[in-house]
N, C-alpha and C positions, 0 to 999 in steps of 0.2 A: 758829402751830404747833398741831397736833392732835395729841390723844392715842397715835394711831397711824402718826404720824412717826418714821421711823429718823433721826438726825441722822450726817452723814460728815465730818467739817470737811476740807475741803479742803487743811490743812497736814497733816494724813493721809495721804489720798488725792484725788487730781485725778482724776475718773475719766466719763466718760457712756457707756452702754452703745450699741454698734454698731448702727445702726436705732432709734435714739430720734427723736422729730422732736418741733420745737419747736412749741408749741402755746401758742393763747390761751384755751381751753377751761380754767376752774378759776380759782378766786380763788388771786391772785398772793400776796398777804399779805407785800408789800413784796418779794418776789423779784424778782431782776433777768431772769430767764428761768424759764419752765417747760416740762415736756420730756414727751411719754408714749410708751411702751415698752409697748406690752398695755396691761394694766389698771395697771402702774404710772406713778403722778404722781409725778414729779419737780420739786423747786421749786431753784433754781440763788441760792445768795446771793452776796456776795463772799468770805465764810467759809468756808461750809458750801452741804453740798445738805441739802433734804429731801425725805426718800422715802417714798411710803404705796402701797397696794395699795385700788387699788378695785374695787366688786366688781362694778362693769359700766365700760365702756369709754364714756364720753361721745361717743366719735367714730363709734361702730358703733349706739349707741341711747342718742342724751339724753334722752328722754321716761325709760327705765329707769333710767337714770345719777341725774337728779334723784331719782328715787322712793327707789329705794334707797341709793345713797351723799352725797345733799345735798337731805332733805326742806325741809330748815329754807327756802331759795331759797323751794319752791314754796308753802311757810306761807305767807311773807313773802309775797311775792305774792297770794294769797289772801285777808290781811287787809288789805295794801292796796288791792285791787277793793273789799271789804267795807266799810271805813271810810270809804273815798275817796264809793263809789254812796251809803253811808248819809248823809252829810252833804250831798250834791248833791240827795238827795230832800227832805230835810228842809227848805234853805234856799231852792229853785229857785223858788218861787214869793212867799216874802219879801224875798229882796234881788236887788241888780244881778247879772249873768251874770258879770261881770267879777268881784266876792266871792264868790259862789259858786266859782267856776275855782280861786279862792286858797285858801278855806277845803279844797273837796274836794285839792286837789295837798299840803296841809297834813296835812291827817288822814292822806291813802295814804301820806305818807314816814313819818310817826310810828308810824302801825298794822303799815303794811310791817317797818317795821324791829325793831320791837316781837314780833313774827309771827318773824322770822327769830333773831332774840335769843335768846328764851326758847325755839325749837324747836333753839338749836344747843346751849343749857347744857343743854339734859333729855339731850339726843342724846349729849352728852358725857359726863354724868354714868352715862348708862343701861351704858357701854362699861367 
């Protein structure tokens, strides 16, 4: 759940708005469904829905979607190329090809995620 999630419990209200379509675009974050309606992301639990407002639409422009509503993804990524190429230069010509593959796939999950981590609490905090 994010900060700027409306929560609806569903023993409330049962509700999805007309022209919503089901999409796999957005982390699920354990939802059984998620739904967009414009720039609204809907996340479907057995409880509850959660609802936030993004402020570009992933399905019209995800290069801008990333940028502005889910940097943190493109960090992550970013330090995982970075950590992953930096340890494949460093070991590429001291060890086997096959430690090297393990050491660099090692470092990009850890830097990746590391990357995504710390760009989603600034990004949360900053809100």
């Amino acid at each position: 759940m994010s900060i700027d999630d409306i929560e609806v419990p569903k023993e409330l209200r049962e509700f999805m708005l007309e022209g919503a379509e089901e999409t796999f675009l957005g982390q699920k974050f354990g939802a059984t469904k998620q739904y967009r309606y414009g720039n609204l992301h809907i996340r479907e639990y057995d409880d509850k829905f959660l609802v936030h407002s993004d402020k570009i639409d992933p399905r019209k422009d995800p290069i801008g979607h990333l940028i502005h509503d889910a940097p943190e993804i493109l960090v992550g990524l970013a330090c995982a190329v970075f950590g992953g190429s930096k340890i494949s230069k460093n070991l590429l010509n001291k060890k086997s090809k096959k430690s090297v593959l393990t050491a660099s796939l090692t470092t990009s999950i850890i830097f990746g995620y590391l990357g995504y981590a710390t760009t989603k609490k600034i990004k949360n905090h900053l809100k």
